[in-house]
Structure formats: C-alpha cells, structure tokens
C-alpha positions, 0 to 999 in steps of 0.5 A, spaced: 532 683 872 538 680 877 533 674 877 531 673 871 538 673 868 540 668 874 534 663 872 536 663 865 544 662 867 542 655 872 537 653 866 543 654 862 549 651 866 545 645 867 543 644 860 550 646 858 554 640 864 547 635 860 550 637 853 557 636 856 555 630 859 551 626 854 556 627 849 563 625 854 558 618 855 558 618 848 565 619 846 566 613 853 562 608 849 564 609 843 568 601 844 562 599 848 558 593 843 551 594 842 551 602 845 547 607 840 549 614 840 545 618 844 543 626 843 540 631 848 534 635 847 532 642 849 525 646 849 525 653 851 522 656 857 515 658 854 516 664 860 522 666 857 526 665 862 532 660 860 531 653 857 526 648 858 527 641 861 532 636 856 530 629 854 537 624 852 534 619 847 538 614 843 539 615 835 536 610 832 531 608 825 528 602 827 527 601 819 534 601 819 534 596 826 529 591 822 533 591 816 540 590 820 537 584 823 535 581 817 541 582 813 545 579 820 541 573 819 542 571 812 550 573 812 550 568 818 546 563 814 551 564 808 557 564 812 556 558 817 554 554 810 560 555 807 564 552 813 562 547 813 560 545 806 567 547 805 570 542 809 566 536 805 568 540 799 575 539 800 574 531 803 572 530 795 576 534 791 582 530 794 584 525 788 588 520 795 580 519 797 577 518 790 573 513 791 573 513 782 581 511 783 580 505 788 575 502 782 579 504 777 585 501 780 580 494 781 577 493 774 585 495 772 587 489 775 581 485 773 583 486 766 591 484 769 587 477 771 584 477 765 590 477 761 592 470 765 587 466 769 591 461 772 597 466 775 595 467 782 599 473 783 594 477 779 588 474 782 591 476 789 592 483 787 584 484 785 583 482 792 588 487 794 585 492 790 578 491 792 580 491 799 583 498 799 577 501 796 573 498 801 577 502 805 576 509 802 569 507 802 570 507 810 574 513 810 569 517 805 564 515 810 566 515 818 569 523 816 562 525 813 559 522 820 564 526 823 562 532 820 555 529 823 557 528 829 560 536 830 553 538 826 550 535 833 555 539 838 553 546 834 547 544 834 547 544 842 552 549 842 547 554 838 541 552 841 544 554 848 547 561 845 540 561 842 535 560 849 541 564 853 539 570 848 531 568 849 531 568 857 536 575 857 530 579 852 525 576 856 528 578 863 530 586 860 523 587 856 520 586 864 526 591 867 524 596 861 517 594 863 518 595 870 519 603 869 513 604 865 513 609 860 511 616 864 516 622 865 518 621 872 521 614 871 525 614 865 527 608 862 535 607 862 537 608 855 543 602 856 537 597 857 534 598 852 541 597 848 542 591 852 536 588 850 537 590 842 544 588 843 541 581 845 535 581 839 541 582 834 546 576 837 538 572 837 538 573 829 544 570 828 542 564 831 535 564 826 531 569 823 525 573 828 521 578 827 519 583 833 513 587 834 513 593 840 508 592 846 504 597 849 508 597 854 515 598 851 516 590 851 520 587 845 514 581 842 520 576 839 517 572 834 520 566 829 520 566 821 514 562 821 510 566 826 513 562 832 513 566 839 519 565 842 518 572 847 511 574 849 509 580 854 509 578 861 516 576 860 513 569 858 518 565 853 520 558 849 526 556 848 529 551 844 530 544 845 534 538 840 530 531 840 531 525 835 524 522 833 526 516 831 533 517 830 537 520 836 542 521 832 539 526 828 537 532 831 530 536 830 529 542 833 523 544 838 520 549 842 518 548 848 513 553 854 518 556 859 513 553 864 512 547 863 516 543 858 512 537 857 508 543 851 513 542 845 511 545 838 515 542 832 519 547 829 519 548 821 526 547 819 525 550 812 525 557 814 527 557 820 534 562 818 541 564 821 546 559 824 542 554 826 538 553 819 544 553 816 546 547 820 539 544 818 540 546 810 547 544 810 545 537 813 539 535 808 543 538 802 550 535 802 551 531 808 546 526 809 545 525 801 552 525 800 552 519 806 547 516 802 548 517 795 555 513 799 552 508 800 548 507 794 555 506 790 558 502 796 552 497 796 550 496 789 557 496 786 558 490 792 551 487 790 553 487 782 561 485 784 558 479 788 552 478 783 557 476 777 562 472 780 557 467 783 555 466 775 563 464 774 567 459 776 573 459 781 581 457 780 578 451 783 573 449 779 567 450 783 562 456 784 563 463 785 560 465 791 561 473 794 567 476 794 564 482 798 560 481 806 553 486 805 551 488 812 544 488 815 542 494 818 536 495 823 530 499 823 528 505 827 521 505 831 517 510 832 516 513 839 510 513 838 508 505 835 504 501 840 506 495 837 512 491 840 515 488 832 522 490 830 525 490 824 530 488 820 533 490 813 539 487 807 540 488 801 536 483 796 542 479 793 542 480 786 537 487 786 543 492 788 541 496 781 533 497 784 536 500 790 535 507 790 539 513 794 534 515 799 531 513 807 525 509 807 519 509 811 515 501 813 508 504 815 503 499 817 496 501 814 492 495 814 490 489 818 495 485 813 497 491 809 505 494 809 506 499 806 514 502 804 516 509 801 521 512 799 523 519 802 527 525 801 533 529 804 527 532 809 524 525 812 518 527 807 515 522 803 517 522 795 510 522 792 508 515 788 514 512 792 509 507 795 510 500 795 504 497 798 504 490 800 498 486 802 496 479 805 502 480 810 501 476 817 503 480 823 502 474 827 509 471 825 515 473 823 515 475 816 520 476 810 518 482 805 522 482 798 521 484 790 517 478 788 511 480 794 509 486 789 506 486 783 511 490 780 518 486 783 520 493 786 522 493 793 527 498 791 532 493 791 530 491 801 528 484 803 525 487 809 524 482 815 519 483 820 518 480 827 510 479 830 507 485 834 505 490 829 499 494 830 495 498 824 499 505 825 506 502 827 511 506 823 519 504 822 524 508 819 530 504 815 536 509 813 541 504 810 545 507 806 547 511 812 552 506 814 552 502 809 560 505 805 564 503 812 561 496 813 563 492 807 567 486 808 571 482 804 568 475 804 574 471 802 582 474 802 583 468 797 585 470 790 583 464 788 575 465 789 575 469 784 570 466 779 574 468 772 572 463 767 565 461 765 561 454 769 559 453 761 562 451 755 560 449 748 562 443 743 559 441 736 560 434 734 566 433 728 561 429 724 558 434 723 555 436 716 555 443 717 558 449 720 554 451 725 557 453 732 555 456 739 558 463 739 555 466 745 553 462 752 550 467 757 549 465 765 544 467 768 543 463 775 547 458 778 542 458 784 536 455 780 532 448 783 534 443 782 542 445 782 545 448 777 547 443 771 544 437 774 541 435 767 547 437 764 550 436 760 545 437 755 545 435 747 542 440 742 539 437 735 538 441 729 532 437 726 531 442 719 525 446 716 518 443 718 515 442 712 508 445 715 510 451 719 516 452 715 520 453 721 527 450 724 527 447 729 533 445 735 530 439 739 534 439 747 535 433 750 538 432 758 542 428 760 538 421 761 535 423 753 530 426 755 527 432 750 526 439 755 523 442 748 523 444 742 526 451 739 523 454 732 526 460 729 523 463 722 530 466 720 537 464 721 538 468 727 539 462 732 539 467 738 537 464 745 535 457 744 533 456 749 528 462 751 525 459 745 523 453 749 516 454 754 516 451 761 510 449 766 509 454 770 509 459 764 517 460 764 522 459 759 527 453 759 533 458 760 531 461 767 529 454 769 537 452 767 539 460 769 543 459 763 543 460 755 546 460 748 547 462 741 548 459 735 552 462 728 552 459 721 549 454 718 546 448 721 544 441 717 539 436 718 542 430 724 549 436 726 549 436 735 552 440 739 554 439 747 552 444 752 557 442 758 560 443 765 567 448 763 571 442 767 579 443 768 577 451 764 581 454 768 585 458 763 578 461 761 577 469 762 570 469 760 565 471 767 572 475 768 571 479 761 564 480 765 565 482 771 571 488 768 564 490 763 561 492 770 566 498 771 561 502 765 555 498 767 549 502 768 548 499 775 547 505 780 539 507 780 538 514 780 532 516 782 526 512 786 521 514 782 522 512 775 520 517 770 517 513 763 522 513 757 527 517 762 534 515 764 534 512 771 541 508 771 547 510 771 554 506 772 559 506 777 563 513 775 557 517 774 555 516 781 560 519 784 561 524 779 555 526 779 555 526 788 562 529 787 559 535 783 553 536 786 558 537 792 562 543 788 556 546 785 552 548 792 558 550 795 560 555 789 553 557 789 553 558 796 560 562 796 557 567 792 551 568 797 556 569 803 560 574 799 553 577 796 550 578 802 556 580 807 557 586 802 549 587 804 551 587 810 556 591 810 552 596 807 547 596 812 553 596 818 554 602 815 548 605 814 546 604 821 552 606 823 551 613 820 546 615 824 546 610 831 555 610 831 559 615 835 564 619 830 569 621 834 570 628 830 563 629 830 563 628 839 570 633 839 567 639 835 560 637 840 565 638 846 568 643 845 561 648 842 558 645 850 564 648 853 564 655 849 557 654 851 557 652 859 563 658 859 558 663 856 553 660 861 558 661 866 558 669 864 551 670 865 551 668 871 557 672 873 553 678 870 547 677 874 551 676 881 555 683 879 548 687 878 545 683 884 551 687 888 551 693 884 544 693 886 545 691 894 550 698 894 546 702 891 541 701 896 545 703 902 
C-alpha cells in the first residue's frame, strides 16, 4: 500500500511543481509581446496509480487568430491612409496657399488696369500678381513632391519591415519543422509564438493569408494568392522598380533564390501599410499633382492665348506673359527602338488638355497611337487617338490637326527617328507642370489691354449704322495679321432677285475680298458670310471679325482699321478679366455627348480641393470604424490567449494547496513504510 500511496504522491508533487510552474511562466510573461497563455493538462493513470503525463499547450482559437489579422491589416490600412491624406488635407485648407486667392488677386488687379490702360503702375502690379501666383503654384506642387518623395522612403522603410517578417517565418517554420510533430520531441511553445508574432506584424504591412502545412509549417500567402512563404523554408520577398518612371515605385515579388524571377504584384488588393501608401498615392496625390498642373497650364495657355490677340502699351502685338514648359518622355525598358520623345503644350489648346498621364504607343509601321490613362497607369477606354501616315525615319511633330477629330488632348508631341512597331513612351506632363512656369516678361507694359482693331463709319453717311462688336481671333495668320488692312465695308442695299442685303469688303488696294448677304437685319459676323479658297471663310483667313447694328443705306461705309495710338483702350483687357469665369479647364479626357466637359478656373480647384476633404473624411471614418473593430477583436482574443493576473494568483495559490497536499501523501507513505519496517522486527 506504502508503494502505491508513493507512486501516486511523486506523479502528484510532479504534475503539481508542472501546474506551478506553467502558471509562474505564465504570470512572467505576462509584458512579453506576442506570448499566449499556456495551460497544463493531466490525464489519470489508468492503473489507478496517481496521475498520468501532462501536455503544456498554448490557449489559442485560430479563427479568433485569422480574424486578428485581418482586422489588424484593415486598421493599419486606415490609419497609414489618413496620415498621410491628412498632411495634403491641411496643405489645402490653408487659405495662405490658396491657389483661388493668387488668381482672384490677379484678375482683380486686371480689372484695376483696366480702369485706366495707360497707368503703368496698375499694368506693373498685374505682373506682380501673376507672379506670386506662379509661385504658390510652385510651392503647391514641390510640397506635394515631397510628399512624393517621403511615400518612396516608406515604401523602402515598409518593404524592408515586410521582407525581415518573411525571412523570420520562413526561418521558425523550418525550426518548428526540424522537431517533427512526435512526443518525444516537442515542439517549443515560444517559437510557435514567435512565429505568429511575426505573421502579425506581416499583416500589418499587407493582407495574407496562412494555410497549415502537414508538418506544422505556416504556408503564407498574398491577398491575390501570391506565395510569399512555402514549405522547405522557400520564400519571396518584395522588391520596388519603376517601369518607366524610376521616380514612382511599383512593388514586385522576387524568388529568395534567384531574383532574376520577378512577379508583378497587384497593387489593388494588396492591403496593409503599403497598400495604403499605393491607394493614397493614386487617389490623392498623383491626381491632385496633376489636376495642379492641369489648372497651371491651361490658365497660362488661356493668359497667353488672349493677350497675344491684343495690342501692348506700345502698340505692337501682344506676346505670352507666361514661359510653358517642355516636359520629356519616359521610355519603356522594354523598347527595342532608340527614338526619344518630347512633348509641350500646343499654343492655343490649353482647354483640350485634360487631367490625366498619356501613353504614346507605336502600333504600326506608320501609325502612333496616343491615350489617356487613369490614376493607376490603366488606359482609359475610347482615349485612343490613333495617328497614321507617320514616318518614323525622321524627326516628326504630332499636334491637333494630325487627327480627324483636332483633339490631341491639347500635346504637340515631337518624336525623333528609330521608333519600332511595339516602342512604347510614358508622357507625365502634368506632374511637374505647376512649378515650372515662368513669366515671359517682367514689363507691365506688354500687357496687351487694348484691342489691335477698330472701327470708324464714314460722316457722310446716309444711315445710322455702326460697328458694334469687333472679335479677334488670330494675330498669327499668313500673311500677317492686318496686312490687307485697312479694309472698307460698303453697304449695297436689298438685291432685287435674292432679296438679300449685301455688304461688299474691299482691301486696301480696292480689291473686293467678297460679298456678305443677310436675309435680316442681324448684321452678325460679316465677315464669316464671305467664302474663302480653300473652303475657309474670310474671317479665319484675317483672324478677326465684326458686327454691325442699326440701319444702313445704300452707298454708307465703314472702316476696319489698326487701332493706332489706341492705347486708352481696354477692350482685349475686359477679355482677358472674362477668362476668370471661363470655362477653360477640361474635366474629363473622354467627352460624354451632351455632358458638361468645361469648367472655369475656380471650379478646378475646388472641385480638387474638395475631392481632397471628401476621401479624407471618408477615410477618417473607416480608420475610426475599424479601430473599434479591432479593438473588439483585441479583446476577444485576449480573452481567451491574455494572461489575467487575477486568474493566474488564484491558479498559484490552488497549485500550492495542491503541491502541499501531495507533499502530505508522501509523508503518509513514508510513515506506514517505517511503521511497517518496525513492526517486522
């Protein structure tokens, strides 16, 4: 009896000092990051001889695990998004670099200048204006490149985090491996810990998902089925390339053993840290840098376009007030070609522009093809502008009169020989456009405020007729602008036959340009009335037209002359004040029929400023949504794998009571054992 009540007393001093020692590990760790509670279990001897073997296993649902882990990946996604959305958020809603005050400020003080065209102090402070808005524009756009280059260094930052968390699970799964899955060699509890404390960090970066092995491995895969930790240890790790732009960096997977094997990684799904970083860049900061540089170069376009149609303080011409850019393109590392390719905004087509990268795609032996793209680098579909006749043997010019439809989204593309079928050429103009405006002229003075043309009617003249509106369309017309000027407008009464009325136009030499016949007295567009050869009409052969008012007789004249000495005139001024409410600013590369496609220059910026403070608010509320979920989640896995102190001290002193009553047993056993010894002798 002496030796069954010893056999049960050791099995129960040993499962007591396991239990006590379980728990004391457990209460130890209980500031150790990424440690499960652990809990110790008997079975009875089935002999009846005390209790059987224990087995220490960690406290775990994985359901509760997997569930931790997505809801880690999402709140890291929501939370690395609104940082850095809130940091271009701020940017913009600060009044001192509001773009919308630097151009109201500069249309104000052209409505100033117009109020009197010959002081040149007001003409001096319209150049003062426009240059301070080309430097908010500058500012505007270096601080979102710098938020540009600071996502890059994340990227290398998180990228790293990521591949260290890859090569440590990779490295546990074949420790854990190494042990096998038998009893004699148990598998250390802390590596398993280990090793989900690095899948957790891992879901940080990005969303997985992990499969078990057979053999206790952890099989690690991404959102869209991407390996990135298979059995054997074997693993991916991330990689950053830029294709064509090595400024903007793209996420690759390549083979621990051999790099050269390089898998595209799809950016949409891809979850975490770094794809908040891919889903911040595509839906606030490249379009707001481009939608930037959209307005900065169509306002310049539309600023230069009206003040070359005026005339300047002294008398000639107006040329730009405004220095566009050239930008050039990016080639394709795969392109067996050796053309490059430039581009610049077409003079005068600021308003095709639209906000969005390009791709300049060689499909043919002489065929060009140019699209727009979309935040992502996609092709935006019926963007095509397919260009054909193109000889890739010499330098060649692309611009809007090389499509059928005058719409080459506003680019004058310039490509030099050595193109092949397949080339292909990235154009991100927009990018940089905002800080690389210059003013052409510092001189107040070219300001062109007066119009180049005016009208006069003969005093002997019969009736009250007069030229009420004069439009100018080109000074860049061949031959020059008002070389057949100036021209004399005859009114020739009602053609008895047609019923007409009819103006004749004569040069200056007397030569009759034509003859324009109205059928009412609405005397709009004279010269639009009068055909040209090639079929034209004679005002865009002039680039200029007028109207007339009131009531002509037969004989009355009117003179259409160079406005010269006009310099107290402010009507081109008026015009380019007008350009403040324009719609100039294109919204969309492809136009909807009947749609709204234009909108002025104010609407551009708000509608990017509030399209900023929208996809931050809504991405405020995700963040605050799903740190509540994962606060719930912490919790409920706390509940279960958490050490409670509370729980563990009542554990502590239960194991001693029972260590001390298995203490008792075998004093028991040892005082019959001697009672027995003495009553034998």
């Amino acid at each position: 009896m002496s030796d069954n009540l010893l056999k049960i007393g050791t099995s129960a001093v040993r499962a007591s000092s396991l239990l006590l020692g379980t728990t004391s590990n457990n209460i130890a760790n209980i500031n150790t990051l990424g440690y499960v509670r652990q809990r110790t279990e008997f079975v009875a001897d089935p002999l009846g001889f005390g209790v059987g073997k224990g087995t220490t296993e960690r406290l775990i649902n994985e359901f509760t695990v997997k569930q931790m882990r997505r809801d880690t990946s999402k709140y890291a996604f929501s939370e690395q998004f609104v940082s850095e959305a809130n940091r271009v958020d701020a940017l913009f809603s600060n009044p001192a670099n509001s773009i919308a005050t630097g151009m109201n400020d500069l249309f104000r003080q052209i409505q100033t200048a117009n109020n009197d065209p010959v002081q040149p102090a007001n003409r001096q402070l319209v150049i003062g204006s426009a240059q301070s808005l080309l430097n908010r524009f500058e500012g505007m756009s270096n601080l979102l490149k710098d938020q540009e280059l600071f996502i890059n260094d994340q990227f290398d930052i998180y990228v790293n985090e990521a591949n260290d968390m890859i090569k440590q699970i990779a490295i546990y799964n074949k420790d854990i491996a190494a042990y096998g899955k038998g009893a004699t060699r148990p598998i250390p509890l802390d590596l398993v810990d280990k090793r989900d404390l690095a899948i957790l960090k891992l879901s940080e970066m990005m969303e997985i998902n992990v499969l078990d092995a057979a053999n206790g491995e952890k099989l690690v895969f991404m959102n869209d089925g991407q390996s990135l930790v298979v059995e054997q240890g074997e693993f991916r790790l991330l990689s950053l390339q830029g294709n064509p732009d090595p400024s903007r960096k793209e996420l690759q997977l390549q083979l621990s053993s051999n790099s050269s094997i390089v898998r595209d990684v799809n950016s949409k799904s891809i979850g975490g840290k770094l794809g908040a970083l891919i889903a911040f860049r595509e839906e606030i900061l490249d379009p707001t840098q481009v939608q930037l540089g959209q307005l900065a170069l169509s306002f310049a376009d539309s600023l230069n376009r009206q003040n070359s149609l005026g005339m300047t303080l002294d008398g000639v011409i107006g040329k730009d007030l405004i220095r566009l850019p050239s930008f050039t393109g990016l080639n394709y590392r795969e392109n067996t070609g050796t053309a490059a390719l430039n581009v610049r905004l077409e003079p005068g087509k600021g308003q095709q522009l639209p906000p969005n990268d390009f791709l300049v795609s060689v499909t043919g032996a002489n065929q060009v093809t140019v699209q727009a793209l979309d935040s992502k680098g996609q092709a935006i579909p019926g963007s095509d502008r397919v260009i054909n006749g193109v000889d890739f043997s010499n330098p060649v010019t692309l611009n809007s009169t090389d499509h059928a439809s005058g719409d080459l989204y506003g680019l004058e593309i310039t490509l030099s020989p050595g193109s092949v079928v397949g080339d292909r050429f990235l154009l991100k103009p927009l990018q940089q456009a905002a800080r690389e405006l210059q003013m052409a002229t510092n001189r107040g003075e070219d300001i062109a405020l007066a119009s180049p043309i005016r009208a006069a009617f003969d005093p002997s003249n019969l009736g009250n007729a007069q030229v009420n509106a004069i439009t100018v369309t080109n000074t860049n017309t061949t031959p020059n602008f008002l070389d057949n000027a100036p021209l004399t407008v005859i009114y020739q009464g009602v053609d008895t036959i047609t019923g007409l009325e009819n103006f004749e136009v004569f040069d200056n030499t007397l030569t009759s340009l034509g003859t324009a016949s109205f059928s009412t007295n609405n005397y709009n567009n004279v010269l639009s009335q009068i055909p040209t050869t090639p079929p034209a009409t004679l005002a865009s052969d002039l680039g200029y037209d007028f109207s007339l008012n009131g009531v002509p007789k037969p004989g009355d004249s009117f003179t259409i002359e160079f406005n010269l000495n006009g310099y107290n005139d402010n009507r081109n001024g008026l015009e380019l004040a007008s350009l403040q409410n324009a719609e100039t600013t294109r919204r969309n590369a492809v136009t909807v029929p009947n749609a709204l496609n234009q909108y002025s220059f104010n609407q551009s910026y708000a509608t990017t400023v509030g399209n900023i403070g929208e996809r931050t608010r809504q991405a405020r509320t995700s963040e605050e949504a799903n740190a509540a979920i994962l606060e719930q989640t912490t919790i409920w896995f706390e509940s279960l794998s958490g050490v409670s102190l509370d729980e563990e001290a009542a554990n502590l002193v239960r194991f001693q009571q029972t260590y001390a009553a298995a203490a008792r047993i075998l004093s028991t056993s040892q005082t019959i054992f001697d009672t027995l010894l003495q009553a034998v002798r």
